[in-house]
N, C-alpha and C positions, 0 to 999 in steps of 0.2 A: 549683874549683867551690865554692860558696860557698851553692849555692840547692835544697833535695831535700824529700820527702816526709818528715815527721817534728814530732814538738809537742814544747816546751817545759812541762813542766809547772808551772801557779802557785799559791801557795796564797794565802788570804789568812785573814781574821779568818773563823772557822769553816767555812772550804774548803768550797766546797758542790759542786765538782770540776775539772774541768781545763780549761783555753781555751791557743785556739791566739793568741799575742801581736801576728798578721796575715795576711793572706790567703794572704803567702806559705806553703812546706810547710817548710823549715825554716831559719832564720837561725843559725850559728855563732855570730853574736857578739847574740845576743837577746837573752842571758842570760850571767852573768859566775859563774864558779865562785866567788866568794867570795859570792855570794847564795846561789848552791846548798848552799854549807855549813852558812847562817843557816840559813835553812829544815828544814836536816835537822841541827842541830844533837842534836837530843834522839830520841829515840824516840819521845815523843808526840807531834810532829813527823811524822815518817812514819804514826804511825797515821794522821792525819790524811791523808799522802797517797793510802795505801791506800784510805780512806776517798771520796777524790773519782776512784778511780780507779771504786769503786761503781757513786759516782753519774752519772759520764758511761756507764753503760750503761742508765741512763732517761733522759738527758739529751738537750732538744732542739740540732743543731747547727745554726745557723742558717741557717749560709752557704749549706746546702744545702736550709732549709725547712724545713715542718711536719711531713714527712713520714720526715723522718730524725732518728730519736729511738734508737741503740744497738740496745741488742739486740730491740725488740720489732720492727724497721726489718730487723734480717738474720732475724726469724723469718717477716715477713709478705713483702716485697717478693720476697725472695732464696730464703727456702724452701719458701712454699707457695703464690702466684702464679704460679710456672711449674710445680709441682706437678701431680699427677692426680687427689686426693682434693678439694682446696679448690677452690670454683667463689662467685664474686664477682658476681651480677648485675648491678648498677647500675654497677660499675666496668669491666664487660669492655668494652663498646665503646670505652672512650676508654684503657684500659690496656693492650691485647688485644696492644700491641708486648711490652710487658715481660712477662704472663704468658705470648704464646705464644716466646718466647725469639728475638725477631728478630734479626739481626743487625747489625741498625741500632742496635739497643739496646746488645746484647753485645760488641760489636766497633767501639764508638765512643768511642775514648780518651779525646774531651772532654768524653762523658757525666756528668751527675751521680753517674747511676746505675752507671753502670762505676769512677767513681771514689772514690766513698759506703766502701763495704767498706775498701778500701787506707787512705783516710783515716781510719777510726773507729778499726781495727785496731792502724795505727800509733802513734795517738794514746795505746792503753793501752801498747802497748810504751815507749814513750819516755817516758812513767810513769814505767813498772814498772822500766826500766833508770836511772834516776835514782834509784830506792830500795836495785837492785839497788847501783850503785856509790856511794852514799856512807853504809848504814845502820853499816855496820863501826866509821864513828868517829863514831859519832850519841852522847851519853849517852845511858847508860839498862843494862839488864840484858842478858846476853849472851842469854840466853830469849827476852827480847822480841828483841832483834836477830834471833834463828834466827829468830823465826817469822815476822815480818816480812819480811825476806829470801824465806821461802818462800813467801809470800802475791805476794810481784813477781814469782817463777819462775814460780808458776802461772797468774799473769796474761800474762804473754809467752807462756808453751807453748800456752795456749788461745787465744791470739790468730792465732801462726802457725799452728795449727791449722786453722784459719778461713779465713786469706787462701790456705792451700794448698786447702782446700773449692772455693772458688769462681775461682781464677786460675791454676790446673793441669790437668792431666789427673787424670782416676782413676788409682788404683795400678795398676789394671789394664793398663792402656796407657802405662805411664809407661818402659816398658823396662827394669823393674827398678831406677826410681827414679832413672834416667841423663838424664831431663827434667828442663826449669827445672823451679824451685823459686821461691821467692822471693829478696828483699831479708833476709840475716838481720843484723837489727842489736843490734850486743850491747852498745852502748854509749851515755850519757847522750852527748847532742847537744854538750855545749862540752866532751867529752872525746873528742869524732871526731875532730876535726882535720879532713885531710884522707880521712879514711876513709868521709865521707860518700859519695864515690862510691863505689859497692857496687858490684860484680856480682852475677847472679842464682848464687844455689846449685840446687845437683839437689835433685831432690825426696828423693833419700837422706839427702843433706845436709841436707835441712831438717827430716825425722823424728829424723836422728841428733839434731840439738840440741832439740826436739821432748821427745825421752826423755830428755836428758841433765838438761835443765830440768824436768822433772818427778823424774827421783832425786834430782838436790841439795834440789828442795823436800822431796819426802818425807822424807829423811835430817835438812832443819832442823825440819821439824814433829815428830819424833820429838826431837832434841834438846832443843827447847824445854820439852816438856814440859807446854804449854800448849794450850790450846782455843780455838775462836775467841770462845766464852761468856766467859773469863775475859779475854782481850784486850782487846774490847768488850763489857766488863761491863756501859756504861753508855748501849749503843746500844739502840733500840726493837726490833731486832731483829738476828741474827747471818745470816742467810740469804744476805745479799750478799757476804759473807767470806771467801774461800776457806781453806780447812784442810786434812787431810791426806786427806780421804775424795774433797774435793773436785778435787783431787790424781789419787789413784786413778783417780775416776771420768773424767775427760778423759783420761789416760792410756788406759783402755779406747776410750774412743771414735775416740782417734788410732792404736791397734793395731788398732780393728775397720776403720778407713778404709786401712789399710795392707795390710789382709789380714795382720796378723800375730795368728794366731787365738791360738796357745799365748799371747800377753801379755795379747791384747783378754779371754781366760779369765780368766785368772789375775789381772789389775787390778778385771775387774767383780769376781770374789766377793772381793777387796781390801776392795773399796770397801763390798760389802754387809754382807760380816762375819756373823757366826751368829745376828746379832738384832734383821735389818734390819724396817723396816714399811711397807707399804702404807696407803694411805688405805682408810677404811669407804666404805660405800656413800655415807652423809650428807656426810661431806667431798665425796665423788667429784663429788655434785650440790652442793658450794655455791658453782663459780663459777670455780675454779683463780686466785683473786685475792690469797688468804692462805696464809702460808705454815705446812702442817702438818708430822709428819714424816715423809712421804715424801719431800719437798724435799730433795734435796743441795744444790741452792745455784740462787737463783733474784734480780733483781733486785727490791730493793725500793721502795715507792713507796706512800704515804701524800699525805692531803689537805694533809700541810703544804709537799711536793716537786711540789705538782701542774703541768706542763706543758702544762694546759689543754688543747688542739684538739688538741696533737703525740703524743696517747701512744695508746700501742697498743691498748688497749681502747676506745677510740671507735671503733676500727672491727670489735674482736673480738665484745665483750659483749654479751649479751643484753639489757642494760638500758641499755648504752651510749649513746654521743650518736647512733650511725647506727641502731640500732635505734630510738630514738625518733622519728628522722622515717621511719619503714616501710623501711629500706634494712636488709636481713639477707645474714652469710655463709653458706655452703649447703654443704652435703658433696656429693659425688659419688653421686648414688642408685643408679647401677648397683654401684657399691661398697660402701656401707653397706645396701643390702636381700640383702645375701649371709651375715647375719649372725641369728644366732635372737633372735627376740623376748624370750627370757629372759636378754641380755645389756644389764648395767643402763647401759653408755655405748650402747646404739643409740637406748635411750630420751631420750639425750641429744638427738634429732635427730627432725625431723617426718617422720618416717617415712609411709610411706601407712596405717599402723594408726593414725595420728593424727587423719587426715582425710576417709580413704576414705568416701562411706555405700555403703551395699549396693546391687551392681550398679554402681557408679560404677569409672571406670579415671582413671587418671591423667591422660591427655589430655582429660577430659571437664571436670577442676576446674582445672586447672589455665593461665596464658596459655602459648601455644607459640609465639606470633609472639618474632622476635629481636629481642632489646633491653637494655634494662636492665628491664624487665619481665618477663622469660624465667621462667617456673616460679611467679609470685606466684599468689595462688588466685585464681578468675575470678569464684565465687560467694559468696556472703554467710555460704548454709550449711557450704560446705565452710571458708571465715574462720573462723568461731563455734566447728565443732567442732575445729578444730587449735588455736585460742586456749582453749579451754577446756582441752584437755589442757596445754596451757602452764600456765596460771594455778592448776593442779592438782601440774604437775609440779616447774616452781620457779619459787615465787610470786616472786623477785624480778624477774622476766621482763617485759620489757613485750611488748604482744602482734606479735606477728611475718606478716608478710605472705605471705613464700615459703614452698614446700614446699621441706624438706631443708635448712632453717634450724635454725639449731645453737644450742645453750640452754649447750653447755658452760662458759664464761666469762662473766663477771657483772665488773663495776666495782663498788669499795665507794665512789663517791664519783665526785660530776658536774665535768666529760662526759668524767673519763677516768683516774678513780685507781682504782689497783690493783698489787698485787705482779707478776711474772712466773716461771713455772720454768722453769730451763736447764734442770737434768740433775734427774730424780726415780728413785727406786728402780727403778718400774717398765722404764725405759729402761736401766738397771743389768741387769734379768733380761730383757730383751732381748736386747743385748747376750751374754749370758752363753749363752743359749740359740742365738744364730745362730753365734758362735765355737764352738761345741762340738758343732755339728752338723759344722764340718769336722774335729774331732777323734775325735769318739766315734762309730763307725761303728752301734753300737748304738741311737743316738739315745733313749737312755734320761734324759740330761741334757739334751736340748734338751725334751722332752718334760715332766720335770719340771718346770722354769724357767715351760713355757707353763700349767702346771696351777698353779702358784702363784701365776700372775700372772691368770688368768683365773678358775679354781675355786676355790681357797683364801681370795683375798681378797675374795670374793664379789661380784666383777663378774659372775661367770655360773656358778650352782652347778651347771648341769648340765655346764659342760664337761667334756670327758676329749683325752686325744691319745693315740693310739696309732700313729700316721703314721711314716712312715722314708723315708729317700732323697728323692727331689725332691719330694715331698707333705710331708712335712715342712716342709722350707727356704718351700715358698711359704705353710706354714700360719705359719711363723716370722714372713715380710714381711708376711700379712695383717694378722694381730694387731700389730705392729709400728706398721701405718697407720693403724688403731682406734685403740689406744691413745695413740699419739702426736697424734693429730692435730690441726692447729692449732696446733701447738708448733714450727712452724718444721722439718723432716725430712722430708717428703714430697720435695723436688726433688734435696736431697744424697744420699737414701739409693737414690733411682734413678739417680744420678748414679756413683756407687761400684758397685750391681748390670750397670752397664753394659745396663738398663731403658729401653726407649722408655714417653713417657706418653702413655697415651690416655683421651681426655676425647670421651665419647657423648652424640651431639645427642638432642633429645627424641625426634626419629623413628628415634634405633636404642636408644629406650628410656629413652636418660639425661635427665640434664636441664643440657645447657650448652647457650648458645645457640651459633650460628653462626659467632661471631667467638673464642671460644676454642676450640672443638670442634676434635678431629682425633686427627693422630699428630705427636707430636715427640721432635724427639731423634736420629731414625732417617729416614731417605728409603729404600723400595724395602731395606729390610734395611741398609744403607750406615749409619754412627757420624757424625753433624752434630758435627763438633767446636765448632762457633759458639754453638752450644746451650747448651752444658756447660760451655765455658771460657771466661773473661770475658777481655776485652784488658789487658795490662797499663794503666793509667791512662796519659796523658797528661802528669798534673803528677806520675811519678814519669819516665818515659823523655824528657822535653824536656829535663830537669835532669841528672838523673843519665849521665854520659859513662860509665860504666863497665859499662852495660846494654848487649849490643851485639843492638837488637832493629829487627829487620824485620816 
């Protein structure tokens, strides 16, 4: 076997990141180990690879279009399109296969969209495994090699992270991790041999090295002794870097997805430390585009990296290229009017305090026929008064058509620059709070977590929690779906609760129209596994003989 799923990483004169050498997924002989040595001859060398490993997570992939650009591409397509908070007007009719998880979609090996994830995912592995096996005899300082080194661990463990997200089962159902798992490949592509043909590992097996690749990193970001500030001293910014927090914090996230609550504990306040920060209120409204520090590590992207029409925010930002021609993303209104008026992210969203006049209902301003017009205002005056509290709320907004359109995310630069965040503190004290509610019967700790993240940093001074037991857990997933949202988590984290979604037409109050509306996930009480778990791809099971998949 000579032909599988996997990239050769290249660099060139200022590596601006990684490309596959053809269409094929991977050639043995693409690439010759005495080039691989050139390339990683030095340390500053692999910075560099590190470096394009970054940037292919803003990176448009071609092959697959405009629409698959890294990670803004698994936070929009993958995690909040089939989601039950995020509702897309203009896009449901003609996307309504992908958000409402058909099985046409799901379960179509030749899919783009089935095989997008396996390909992006892998692409950082076979990086990250190319740094991982030759930085040992790179010149340069053994510090810089640790941490380098650890910077590729972290990039694999988060990777398979990810492809276990979307192409497995939940832990739940996994039979104690005795289900496939993935492809784990631990080795740069012209040092496989014949090992390219893989078989699938259980999903044990794939958390085992999952953890194993997150201690070796931690252990070399500890020896190094270094930061990712001093590393990339001389970068605009360090936030696409990973380091040892950032370490931590994936580690938590892959113990919270495993239900191993004592680690998913124990790595979040890792990761937070005794002197973590939340954003202020003024951050909170300026857009989620730059990175403050609440950011543990987020993709960067400036006007000089711009990917034009491909990137995320033309279709997130309020001021974006789709908000400019009247096309807005919308929250869930039966979901977000559950929330008091004195919480400063609900003001993020046009709420009916934005536009109601007196005596007016929802159905009276608003269009209810199905379409890609579902929810826009019907009237001039109810326009005027929801655009004025825009224009009041955050001036860089252009003014917004629909009710339940979201003001959260702003582009610094046209039609579509902007940073993004993976992992932020507050998703840290999430985390911290739902793991420790299976621990702490008391729920004094989960309680805490929700008051520091809601009262303390004053998103909503009036909060308090005194909840326990199953009021608890679901005040944990509320706030969870508030504060997270639009960040890609609404479909994985109902995916791991073993959650059906449900999305309310305007006549039971909500506001989707027709062709997303419903229940999914669930038939008659019944687990749609087609839903949940994507098919393995196509261009990894045609090639690979050592998959033996029905």
């Amino acid at each position: 076997m000579k032909h599988i799923t996997t990239y050769i990483l290249a660099m060139g004169i200022g590596l601006a990141g990684l490309t596959s050498c053809s269409d094929s997924w991977l050639e043995t002989n693409s690439t010759q180990a005495t080039e691989g040595n050139t390339l990683f001859a030095t340390t500053s060398n692999a910075r560099l690879a590190i470096n394009g490993l970054c940037r292919t997570m803003a990176q448009q992939h071609s092959y697959y279009g405009q629409s698959f650009n890294g990670e803004g591409t698994m936070k929009l397509l993958y995690g909040e399109y089939p989601g039950e908070t995020f509702f897309f007007p203009y896009m449901a009719p003609g996307w309504s296969p992908l958000m409402n998880g058909e099985s046409t979609i799901t379960q179509s090996n030749s899919s783009v969209y089935d095989s997008y994830p396996w390909y992006y995912y892998y692409m950082l592995v076979s990086g990250a495994n190319a740094v991982i096996g030759r930085i040992d005899a790179a010149e340069g300082t053994q510090e810089e090699k640790d941490f380098l080194k650890a910077e590729a661990l972290t990039f694999r463990a988060y990777s398979f992270m990810r492809l276990v997200e979307i192409y497995c089962d939940p832990w739940h159902l996994s039979n104690n991790g005795a289900n496939s798992g993935i492809v784990l490949r631990l080795k740069e592509v012209v040092n496989a041999g014949e090992e390219t043909d893989m078989p699938l590992s259980t999903m044990a097996q794939t958390y085992e090295q999952i953890y194993k690749d997150l201690d070796e990193a931690i252990r070399l970001y500890q020896s190094s002794g270094l930061s990712r500030n001093e590393v990339y001293s001389d970068a605009s910014s360090t936030v696409s870097y990973p380091d040892e927090t950032v370490a931590h914090s994936i580690y938590a996230r892959a113990a919270l997805n495993k239900q191993d609550y004592d680690k998913a504990l124990s790595e979040a306040k890792l990761a937070l430390g005794d002197s973590y920060i939340l954003m202020d209120n003024n951050n909170y409204y300026s857009g989620f585009a730059t990175p403050n520090d609440e950011w543990v590590w987020g993709v960067y992207n400036d006007t000089s990296e711009t990917i034009w029409y491909f990137g995320w925010q033309l279709f997130m930002a309020c001021n974006g290229y789709y908000a400019q021609q009247g096309i807005n993303v919308c929250i869930n209104r039966s979901f977000i009017e559950q929330f008091p008026d004195t919480d400063i992210r609900k003001g993020l969203f046009l709420t009916e305090k934005t536009f109601l006049g007196e005596g007016e209902s929802f159905k009276d301003v608003v269009d209810v026929a199905d379409g890609r017009t579902t929810g826009a205002f019907a009237t001039l005056e109810t326009y005027n008064r929801a655009n004025a509290y825009v224009k009041a709320t955050v001036p860089n907004a252009v003014e917004q058509n629909f009710a339940y359109a979201s003001l959260k995310f702003q582009a610094t630069g046209q039609p579509a620059v902007g940073c993004q965040p993976i992992i932020r503190n507050s998703e840290l004290l999430l985390i911290q709070a739902e793991a420790a509610y299976y621990k702490d019967a008391t729920g004094k700790q989960s309680q805490d977590a929700l008051i520091a993240l809601n009262k303390l940093s004053g998103r909503d001074v009036n909060y308090t929690c005194t909840k326990t037991g199953n009021a608890l857990l679901e005040e944990i997933k509320k706030y969870r779906a508030l504060e997270l949202w639009g960040e890609g988590f609404d479909w994985f984290d109902h995916k791991r609760w073993g959650e059906e979604i449900s999305r309310p037409t305007v006549a039971q109050n909500g506001n989707f129209s027709s062709y997303v509306a419903g229940t999914y996930g669930f038939k008659d009480g019944a687990y749609v596994s087609t839903f949940w778990k994507w098919i393995l791809p196509g261009r990894e099971t045609d090639y690979n003989s050592a998959i033996d998949y029905k």
